[in-house]
mmCIF file as gemmi writes it, N, C-alpha and C atoms, coordinates in Angstrom:
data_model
loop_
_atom_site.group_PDB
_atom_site.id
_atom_site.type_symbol
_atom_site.label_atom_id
_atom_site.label_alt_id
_atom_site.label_comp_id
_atom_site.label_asym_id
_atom_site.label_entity_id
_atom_site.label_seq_id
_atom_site.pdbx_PDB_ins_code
_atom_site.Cartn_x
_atom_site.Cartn_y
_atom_site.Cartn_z
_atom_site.occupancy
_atom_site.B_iso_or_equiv
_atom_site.pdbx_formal_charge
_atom_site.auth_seq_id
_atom_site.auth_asym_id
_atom_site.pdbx_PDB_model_num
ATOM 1 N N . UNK Axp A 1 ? 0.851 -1.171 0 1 0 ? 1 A 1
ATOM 2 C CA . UNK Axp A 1 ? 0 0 0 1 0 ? 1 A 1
ATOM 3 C C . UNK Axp A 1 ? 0.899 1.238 0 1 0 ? 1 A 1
ATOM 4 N N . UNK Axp A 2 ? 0.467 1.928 -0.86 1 0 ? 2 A 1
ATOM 5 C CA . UNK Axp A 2 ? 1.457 3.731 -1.145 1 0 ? 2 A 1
ATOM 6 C C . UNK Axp A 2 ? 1.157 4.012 0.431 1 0 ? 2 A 1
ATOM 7 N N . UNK Axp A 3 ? 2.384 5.14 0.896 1 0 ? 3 A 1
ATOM 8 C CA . UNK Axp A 3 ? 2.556 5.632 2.066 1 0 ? 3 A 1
ATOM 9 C C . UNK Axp A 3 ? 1.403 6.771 1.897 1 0 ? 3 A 1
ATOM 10 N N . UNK Axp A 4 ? 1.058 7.395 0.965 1 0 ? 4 A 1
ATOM 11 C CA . UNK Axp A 4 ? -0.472 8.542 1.225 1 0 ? 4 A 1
ATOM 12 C C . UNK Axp A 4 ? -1.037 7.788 1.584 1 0 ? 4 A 1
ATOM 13 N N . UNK Axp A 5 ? -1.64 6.878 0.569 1 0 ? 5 A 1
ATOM 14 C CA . UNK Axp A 5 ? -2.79 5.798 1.453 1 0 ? 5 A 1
ATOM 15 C C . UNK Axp A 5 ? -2.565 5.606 3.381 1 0 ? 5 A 1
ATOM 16 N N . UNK Axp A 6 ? -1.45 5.261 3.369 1 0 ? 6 A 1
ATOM 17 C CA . UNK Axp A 6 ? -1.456 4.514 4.597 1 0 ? 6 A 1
ATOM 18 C C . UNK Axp A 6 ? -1.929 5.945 5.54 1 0 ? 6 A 1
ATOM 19 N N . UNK Axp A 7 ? -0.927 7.104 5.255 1 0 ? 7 A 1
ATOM 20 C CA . UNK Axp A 7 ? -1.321 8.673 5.894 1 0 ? 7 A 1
ATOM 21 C C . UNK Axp A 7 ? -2.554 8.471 5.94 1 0 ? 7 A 1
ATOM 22 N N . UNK Axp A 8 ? -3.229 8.688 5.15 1 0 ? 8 A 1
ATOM 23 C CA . UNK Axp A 8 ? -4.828 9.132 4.829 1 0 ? 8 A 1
ATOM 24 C C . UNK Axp A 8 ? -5.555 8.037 6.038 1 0 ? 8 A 1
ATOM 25 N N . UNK Axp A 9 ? -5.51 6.865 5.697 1 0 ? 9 A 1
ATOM 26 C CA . UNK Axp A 9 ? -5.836 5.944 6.24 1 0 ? 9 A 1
ATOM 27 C C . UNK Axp A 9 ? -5.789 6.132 7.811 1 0 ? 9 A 1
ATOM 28 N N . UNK Axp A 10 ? -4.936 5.951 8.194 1 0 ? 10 A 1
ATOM 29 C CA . UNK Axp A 10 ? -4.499 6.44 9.705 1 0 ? 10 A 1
ATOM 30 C C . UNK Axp A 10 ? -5.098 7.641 9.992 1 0 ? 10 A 1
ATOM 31 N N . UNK Axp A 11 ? -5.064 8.31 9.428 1 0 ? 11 A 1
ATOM 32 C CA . UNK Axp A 11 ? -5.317 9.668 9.952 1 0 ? 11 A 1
ATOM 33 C C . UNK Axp A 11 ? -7.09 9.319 10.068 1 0 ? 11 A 1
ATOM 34 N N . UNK Axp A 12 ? -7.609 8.751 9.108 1 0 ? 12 A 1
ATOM 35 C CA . UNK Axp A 12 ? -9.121 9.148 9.444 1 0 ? 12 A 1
ATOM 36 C C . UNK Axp A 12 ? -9.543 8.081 10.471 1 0 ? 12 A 1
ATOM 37 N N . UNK Axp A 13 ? -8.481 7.033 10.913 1 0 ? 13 A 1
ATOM 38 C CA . UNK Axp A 13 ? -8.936 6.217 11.936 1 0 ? 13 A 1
ATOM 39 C C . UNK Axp A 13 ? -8.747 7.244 13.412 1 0 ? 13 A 1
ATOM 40 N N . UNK Axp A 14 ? -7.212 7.929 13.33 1 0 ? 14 A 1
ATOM 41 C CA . UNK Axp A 14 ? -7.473 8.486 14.458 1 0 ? 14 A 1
ATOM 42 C C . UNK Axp A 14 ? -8.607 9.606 14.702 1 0 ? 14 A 1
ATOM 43 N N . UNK Axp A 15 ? -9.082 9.727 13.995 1 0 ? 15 A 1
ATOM 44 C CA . UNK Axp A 15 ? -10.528 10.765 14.197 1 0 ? 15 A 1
ATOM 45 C C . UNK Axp A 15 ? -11.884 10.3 14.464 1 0 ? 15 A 1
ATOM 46 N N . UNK Axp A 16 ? -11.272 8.899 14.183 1 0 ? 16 A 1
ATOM 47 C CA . UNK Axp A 16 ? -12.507 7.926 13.974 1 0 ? 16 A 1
ATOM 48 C C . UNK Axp A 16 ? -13.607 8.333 13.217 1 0 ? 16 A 1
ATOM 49 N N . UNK Axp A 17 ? -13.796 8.512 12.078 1 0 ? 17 A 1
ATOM 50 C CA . UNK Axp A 17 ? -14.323 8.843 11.005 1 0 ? 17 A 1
ATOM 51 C C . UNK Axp A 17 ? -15.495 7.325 10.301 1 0 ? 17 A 1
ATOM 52 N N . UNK Axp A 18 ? -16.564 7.576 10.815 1 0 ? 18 A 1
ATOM 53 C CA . UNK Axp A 18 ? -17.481 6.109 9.963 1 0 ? 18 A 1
ATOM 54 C C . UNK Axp A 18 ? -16.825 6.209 8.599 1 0 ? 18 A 1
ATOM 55 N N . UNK Axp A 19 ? -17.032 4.397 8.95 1 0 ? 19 A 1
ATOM 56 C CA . UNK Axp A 19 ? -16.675 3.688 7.112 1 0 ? 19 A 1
ATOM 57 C C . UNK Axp A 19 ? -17.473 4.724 5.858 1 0 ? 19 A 1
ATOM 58 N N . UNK Axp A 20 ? -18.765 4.649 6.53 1 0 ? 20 A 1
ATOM 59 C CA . UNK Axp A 20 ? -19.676 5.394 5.319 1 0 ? 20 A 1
ATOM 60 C C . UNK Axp A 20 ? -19.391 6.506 5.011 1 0 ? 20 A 1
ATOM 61 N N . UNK Axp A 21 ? -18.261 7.346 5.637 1 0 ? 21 A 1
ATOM 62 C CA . UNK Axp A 21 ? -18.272 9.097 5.729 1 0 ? 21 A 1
ATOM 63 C C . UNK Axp A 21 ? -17 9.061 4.494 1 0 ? 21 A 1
ATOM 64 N N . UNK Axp A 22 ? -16.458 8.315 3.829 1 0 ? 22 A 1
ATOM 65 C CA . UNK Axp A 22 ? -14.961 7.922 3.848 1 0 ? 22 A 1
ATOM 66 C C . UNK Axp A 22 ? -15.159 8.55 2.35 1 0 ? 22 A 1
ATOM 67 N N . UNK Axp A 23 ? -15.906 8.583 1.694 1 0 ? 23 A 1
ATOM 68 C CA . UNK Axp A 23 ? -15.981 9.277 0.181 1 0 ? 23 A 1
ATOM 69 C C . UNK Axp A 23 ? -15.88 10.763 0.475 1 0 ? 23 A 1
ATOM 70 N N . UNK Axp A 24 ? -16.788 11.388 1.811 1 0 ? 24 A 1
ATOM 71 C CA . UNK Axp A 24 ? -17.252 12.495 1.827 1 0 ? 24 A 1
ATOM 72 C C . UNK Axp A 24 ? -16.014 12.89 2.323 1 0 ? 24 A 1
ATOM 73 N N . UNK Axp A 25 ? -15.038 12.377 3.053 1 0 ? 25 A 1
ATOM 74 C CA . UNK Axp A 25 ? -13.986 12.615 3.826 1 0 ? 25 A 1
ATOM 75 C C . UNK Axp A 25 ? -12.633 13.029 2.654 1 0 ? 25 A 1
ATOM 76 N N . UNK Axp A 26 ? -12.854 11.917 1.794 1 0 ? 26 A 1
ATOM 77 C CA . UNK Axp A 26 ? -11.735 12.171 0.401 1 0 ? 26 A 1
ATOM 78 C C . UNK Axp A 26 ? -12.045 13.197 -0.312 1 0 ? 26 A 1
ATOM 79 N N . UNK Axp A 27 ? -13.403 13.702 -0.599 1 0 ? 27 A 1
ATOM 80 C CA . UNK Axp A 27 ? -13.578 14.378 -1.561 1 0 ? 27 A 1
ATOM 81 C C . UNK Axp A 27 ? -13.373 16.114 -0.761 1 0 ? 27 A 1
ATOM 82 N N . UNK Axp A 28 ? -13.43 15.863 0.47 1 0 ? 28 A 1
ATOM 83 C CA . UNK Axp A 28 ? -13.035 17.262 1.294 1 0 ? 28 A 1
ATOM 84 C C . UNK Axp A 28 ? -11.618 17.41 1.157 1 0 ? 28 A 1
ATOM 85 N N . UNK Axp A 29 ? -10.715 16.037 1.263 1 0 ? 29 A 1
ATOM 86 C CA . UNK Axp A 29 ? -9.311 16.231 1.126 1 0 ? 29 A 1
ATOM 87 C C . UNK Axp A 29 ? -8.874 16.689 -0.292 1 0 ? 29 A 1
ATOM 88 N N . UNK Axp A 30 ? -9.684 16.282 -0.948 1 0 ? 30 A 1
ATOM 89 C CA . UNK Axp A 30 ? -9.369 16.681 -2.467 1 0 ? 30 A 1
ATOM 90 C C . UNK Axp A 30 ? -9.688 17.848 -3.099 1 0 ? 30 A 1
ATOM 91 N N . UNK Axp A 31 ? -10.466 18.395 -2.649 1 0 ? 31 A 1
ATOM 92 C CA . UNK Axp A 31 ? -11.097 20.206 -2.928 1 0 ? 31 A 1
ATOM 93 C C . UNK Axp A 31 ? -10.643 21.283 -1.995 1 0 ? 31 A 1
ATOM 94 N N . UNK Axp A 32 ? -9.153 20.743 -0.499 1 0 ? 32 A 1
ATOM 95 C CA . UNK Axp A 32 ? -8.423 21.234 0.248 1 0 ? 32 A 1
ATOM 96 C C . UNK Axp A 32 ? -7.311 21.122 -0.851 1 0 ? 32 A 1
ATOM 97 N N . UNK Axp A 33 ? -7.178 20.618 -1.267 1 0 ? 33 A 1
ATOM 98 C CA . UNK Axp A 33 ? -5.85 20.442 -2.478 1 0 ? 33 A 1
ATOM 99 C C . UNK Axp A 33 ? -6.248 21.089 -4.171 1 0 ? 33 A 1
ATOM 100 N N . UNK Axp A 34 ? -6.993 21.049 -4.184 1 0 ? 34 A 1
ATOM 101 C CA . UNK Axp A 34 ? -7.246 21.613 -5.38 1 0 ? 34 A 1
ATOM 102 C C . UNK Axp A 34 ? -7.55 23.198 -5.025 1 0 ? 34 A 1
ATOM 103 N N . UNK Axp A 35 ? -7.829 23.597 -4.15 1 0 ? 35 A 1
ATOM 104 C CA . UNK Axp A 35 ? -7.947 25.409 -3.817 1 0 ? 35 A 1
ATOM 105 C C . UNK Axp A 35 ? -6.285 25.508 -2.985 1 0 ? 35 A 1
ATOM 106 N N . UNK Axp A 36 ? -5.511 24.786 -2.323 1 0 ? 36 A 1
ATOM 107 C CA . UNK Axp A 36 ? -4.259 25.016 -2.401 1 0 ? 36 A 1
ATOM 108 C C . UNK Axp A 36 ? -3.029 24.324 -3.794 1 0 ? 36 A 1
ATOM 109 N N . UNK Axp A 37 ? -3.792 24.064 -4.898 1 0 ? 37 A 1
ATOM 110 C CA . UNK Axp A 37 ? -2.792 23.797 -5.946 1 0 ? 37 A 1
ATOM 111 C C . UNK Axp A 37 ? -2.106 22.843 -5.388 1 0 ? 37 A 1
ATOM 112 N N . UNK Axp A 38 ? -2.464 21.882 -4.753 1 0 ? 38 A 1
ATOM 113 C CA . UNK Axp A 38 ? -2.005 20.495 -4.17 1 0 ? 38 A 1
ATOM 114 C C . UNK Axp A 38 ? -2.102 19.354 -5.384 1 0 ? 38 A 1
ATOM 115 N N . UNK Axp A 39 ? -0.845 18.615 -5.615 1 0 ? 39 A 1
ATOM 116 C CA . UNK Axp A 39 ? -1.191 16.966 -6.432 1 0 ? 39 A 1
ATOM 117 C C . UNK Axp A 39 ? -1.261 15.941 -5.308 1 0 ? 39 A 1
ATOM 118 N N . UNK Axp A 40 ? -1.133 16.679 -4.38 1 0 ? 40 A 1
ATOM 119 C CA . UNK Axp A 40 ? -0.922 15.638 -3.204 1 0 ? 40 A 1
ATOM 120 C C . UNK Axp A 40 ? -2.395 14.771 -2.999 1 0 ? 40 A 1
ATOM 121 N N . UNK Axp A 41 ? -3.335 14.938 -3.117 1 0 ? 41 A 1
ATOM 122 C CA . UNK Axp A 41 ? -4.855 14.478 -3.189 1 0 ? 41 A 1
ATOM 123 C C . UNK Axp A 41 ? -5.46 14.437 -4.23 1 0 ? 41 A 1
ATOM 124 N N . UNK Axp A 42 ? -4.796 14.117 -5.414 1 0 ? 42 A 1
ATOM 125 C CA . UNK Axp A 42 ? -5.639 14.352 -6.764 1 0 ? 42 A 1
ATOM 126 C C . UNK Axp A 42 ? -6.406 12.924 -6.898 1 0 ? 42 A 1
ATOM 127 N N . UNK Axp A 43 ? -7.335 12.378 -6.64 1 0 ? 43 A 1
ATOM 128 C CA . UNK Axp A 43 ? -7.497 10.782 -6.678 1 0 ? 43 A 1
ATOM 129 C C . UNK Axp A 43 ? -7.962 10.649 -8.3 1 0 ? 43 A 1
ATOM 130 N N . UNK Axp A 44 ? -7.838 10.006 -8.436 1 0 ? 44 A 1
ATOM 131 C CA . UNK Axp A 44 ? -8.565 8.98 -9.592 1 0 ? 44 A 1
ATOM 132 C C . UNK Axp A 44 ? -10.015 8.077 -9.107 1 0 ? 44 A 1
ATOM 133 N N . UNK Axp A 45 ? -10.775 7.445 -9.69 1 0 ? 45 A 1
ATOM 134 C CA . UNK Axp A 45 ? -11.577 7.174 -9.151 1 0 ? 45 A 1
ATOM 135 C C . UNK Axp A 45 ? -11.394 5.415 -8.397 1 0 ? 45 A 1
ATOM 136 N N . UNK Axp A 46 ? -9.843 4.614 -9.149 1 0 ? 46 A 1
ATOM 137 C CA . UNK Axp A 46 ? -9.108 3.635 -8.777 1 0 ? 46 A 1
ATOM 138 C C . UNK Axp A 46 ? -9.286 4.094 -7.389 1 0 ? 46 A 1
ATOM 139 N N . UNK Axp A 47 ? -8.138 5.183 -7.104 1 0 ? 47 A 1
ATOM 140 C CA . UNK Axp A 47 ? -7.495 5.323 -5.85 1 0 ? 47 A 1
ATOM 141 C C . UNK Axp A 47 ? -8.833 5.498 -4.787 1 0 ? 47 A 1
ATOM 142 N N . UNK Axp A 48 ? -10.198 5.764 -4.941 1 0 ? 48 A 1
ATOM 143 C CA . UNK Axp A 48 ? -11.041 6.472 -4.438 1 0 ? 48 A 1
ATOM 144 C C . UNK Axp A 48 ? -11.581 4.492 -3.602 1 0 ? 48 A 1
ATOM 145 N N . UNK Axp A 49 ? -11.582 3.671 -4.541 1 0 ? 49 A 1
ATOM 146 C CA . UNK Axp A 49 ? -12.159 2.508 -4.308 1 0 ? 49 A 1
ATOM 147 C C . UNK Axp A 49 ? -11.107 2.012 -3.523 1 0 ? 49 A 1
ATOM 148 N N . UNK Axp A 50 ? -9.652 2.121 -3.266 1 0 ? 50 A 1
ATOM 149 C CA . UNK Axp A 50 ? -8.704 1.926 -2.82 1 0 ? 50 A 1
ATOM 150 C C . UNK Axp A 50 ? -8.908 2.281 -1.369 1 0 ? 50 A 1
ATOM 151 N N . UNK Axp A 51 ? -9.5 3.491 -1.238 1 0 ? 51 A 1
ATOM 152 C CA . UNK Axp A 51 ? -8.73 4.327 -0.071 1 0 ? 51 A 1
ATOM 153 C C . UNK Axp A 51 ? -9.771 3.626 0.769 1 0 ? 51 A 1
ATOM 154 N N . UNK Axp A 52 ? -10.961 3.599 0.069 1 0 ? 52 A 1
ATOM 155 C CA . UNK Axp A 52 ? -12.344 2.934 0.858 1 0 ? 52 A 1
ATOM 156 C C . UNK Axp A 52 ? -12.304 1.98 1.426 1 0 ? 52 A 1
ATOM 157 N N . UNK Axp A 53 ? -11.145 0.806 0.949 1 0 ? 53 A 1
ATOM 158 C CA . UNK Axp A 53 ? -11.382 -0.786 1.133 1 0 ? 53 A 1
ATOM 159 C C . UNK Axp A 53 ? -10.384 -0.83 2.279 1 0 ? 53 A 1
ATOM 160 N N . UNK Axp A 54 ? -9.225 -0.213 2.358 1 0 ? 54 A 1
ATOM 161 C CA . UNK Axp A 54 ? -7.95 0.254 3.135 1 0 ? 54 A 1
ATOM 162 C C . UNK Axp A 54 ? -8.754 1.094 4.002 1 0 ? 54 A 1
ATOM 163 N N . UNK Axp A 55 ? -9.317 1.677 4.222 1 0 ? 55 A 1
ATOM 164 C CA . UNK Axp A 55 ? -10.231 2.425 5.688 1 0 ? 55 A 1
ATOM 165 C C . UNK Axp A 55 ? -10.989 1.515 6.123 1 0 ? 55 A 1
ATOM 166 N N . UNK Axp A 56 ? -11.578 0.539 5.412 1 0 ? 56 A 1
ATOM 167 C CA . UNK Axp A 56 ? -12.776 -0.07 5.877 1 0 ? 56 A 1
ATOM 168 C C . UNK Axp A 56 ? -11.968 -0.901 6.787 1 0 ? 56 A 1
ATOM 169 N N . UNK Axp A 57 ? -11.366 -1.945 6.048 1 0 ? 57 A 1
ATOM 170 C CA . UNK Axp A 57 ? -10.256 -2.712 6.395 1 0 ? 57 A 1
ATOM 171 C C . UNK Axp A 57 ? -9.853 -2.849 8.326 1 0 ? 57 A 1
ATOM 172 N N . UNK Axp A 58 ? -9.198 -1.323 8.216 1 0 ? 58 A 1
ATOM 173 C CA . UNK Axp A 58 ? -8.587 -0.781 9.392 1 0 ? 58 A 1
ATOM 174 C C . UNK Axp A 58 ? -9.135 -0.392 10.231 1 0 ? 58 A 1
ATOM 175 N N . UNK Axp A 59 ? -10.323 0.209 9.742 1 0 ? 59 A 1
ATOM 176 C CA . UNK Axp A 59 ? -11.262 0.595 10.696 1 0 ? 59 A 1
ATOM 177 C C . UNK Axp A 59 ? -11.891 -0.665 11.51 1 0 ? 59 A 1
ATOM 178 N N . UNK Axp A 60 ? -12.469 -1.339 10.882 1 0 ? 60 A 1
ATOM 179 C CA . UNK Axp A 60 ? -12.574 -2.978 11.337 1 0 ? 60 A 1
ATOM 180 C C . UNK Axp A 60 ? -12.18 -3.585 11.947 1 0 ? 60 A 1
ATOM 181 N N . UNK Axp A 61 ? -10.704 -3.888 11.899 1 0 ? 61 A 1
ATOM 182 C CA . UNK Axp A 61 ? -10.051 -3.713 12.928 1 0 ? 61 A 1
ATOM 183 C C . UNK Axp A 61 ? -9.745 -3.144 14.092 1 0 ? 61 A 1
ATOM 184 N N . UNK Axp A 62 ? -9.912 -1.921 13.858 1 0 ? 62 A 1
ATOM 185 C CA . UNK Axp A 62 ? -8.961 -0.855 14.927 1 0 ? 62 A 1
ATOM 186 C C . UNK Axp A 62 ? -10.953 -1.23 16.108 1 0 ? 62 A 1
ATOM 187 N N . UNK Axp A 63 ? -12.022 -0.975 15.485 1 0 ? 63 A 1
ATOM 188 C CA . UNK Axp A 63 ? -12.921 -1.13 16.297 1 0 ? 63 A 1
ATOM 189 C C . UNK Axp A 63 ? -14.264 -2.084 16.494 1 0 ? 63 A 1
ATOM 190 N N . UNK Axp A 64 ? -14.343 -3.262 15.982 1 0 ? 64 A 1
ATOM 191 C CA . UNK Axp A 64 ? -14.454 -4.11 15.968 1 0 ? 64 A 1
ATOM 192 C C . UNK Axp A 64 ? -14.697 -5.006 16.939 1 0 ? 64 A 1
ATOM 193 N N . UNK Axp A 65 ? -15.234 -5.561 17.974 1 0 ? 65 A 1
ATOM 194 C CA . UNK Axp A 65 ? -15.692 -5.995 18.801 1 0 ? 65 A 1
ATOM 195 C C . UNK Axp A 65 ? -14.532 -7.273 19.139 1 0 ? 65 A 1
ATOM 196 N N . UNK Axp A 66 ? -13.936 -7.706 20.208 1 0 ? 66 A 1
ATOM 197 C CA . UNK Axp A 66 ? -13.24 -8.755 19.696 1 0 ? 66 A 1
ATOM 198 C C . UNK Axp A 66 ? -14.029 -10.215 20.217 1 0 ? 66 A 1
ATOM 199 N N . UNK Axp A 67 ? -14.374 -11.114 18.758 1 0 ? 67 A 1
ATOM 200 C CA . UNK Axp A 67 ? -14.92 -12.262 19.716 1 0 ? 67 A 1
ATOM 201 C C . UNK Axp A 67 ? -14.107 -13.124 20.523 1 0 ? 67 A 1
ATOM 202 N N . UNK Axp A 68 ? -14.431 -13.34 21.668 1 0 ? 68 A 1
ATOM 203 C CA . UNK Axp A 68 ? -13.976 -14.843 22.254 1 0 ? 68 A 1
ATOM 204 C C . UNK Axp A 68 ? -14.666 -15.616 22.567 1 0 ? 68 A 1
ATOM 205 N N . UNK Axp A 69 ? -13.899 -16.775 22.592 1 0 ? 69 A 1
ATOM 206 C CA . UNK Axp A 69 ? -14.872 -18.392 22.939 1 0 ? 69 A 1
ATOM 207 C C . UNK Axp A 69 ? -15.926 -18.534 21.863 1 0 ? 69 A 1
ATOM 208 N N . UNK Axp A 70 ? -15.037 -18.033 20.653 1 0 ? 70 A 1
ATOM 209 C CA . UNK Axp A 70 ? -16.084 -18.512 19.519 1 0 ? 70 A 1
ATOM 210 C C . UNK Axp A 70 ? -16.437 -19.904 19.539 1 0 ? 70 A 1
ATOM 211 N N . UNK Axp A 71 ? -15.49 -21.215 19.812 1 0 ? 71 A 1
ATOM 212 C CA . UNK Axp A 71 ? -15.533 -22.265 19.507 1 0 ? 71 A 1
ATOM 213 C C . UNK Axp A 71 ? -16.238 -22.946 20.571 1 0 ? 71 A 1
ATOM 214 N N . UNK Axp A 72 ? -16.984 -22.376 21.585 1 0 ? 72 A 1
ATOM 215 C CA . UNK Axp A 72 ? -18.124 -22.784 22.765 1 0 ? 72 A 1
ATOM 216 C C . UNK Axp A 72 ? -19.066 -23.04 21.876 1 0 ? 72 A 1
């Protein structure tokens, strides 16, 4: 995974940002970069399905309930 991704990624876990917010969240990062003349956030619509599956992913993780004694 590219190190933006991973930035991006991290960053909206530490804010804890819902899975579902995660388009609305990119497309704010991307119109912060496009009114500062940023390439740093230019997505494609690849990278957009990317960033989603890599948040979801982590997020899932990071909060996620943990089961135990599944096998009871």
């Amino acid at each position: 995974m590219s190190n933006w991704i991973k930035e991006i990624v991290n960053e909206a876990v530490e804010t804890k940002i819902n899975p579902a917010a995660i388009p609305d969240y990119l497309f704010f990062k991307k119109q912060m970069a496009l009114r500062y003349k940023s390439r740093r956030y230019a997505y494609t619509e690849s990278d957009m399905a990317l960033l989603t599956l890599a948040f979801s992913l982590k997020w899932l993780k990071e909060f996620s309930p943990v089961e135990s004694d599944r096998d009871n």
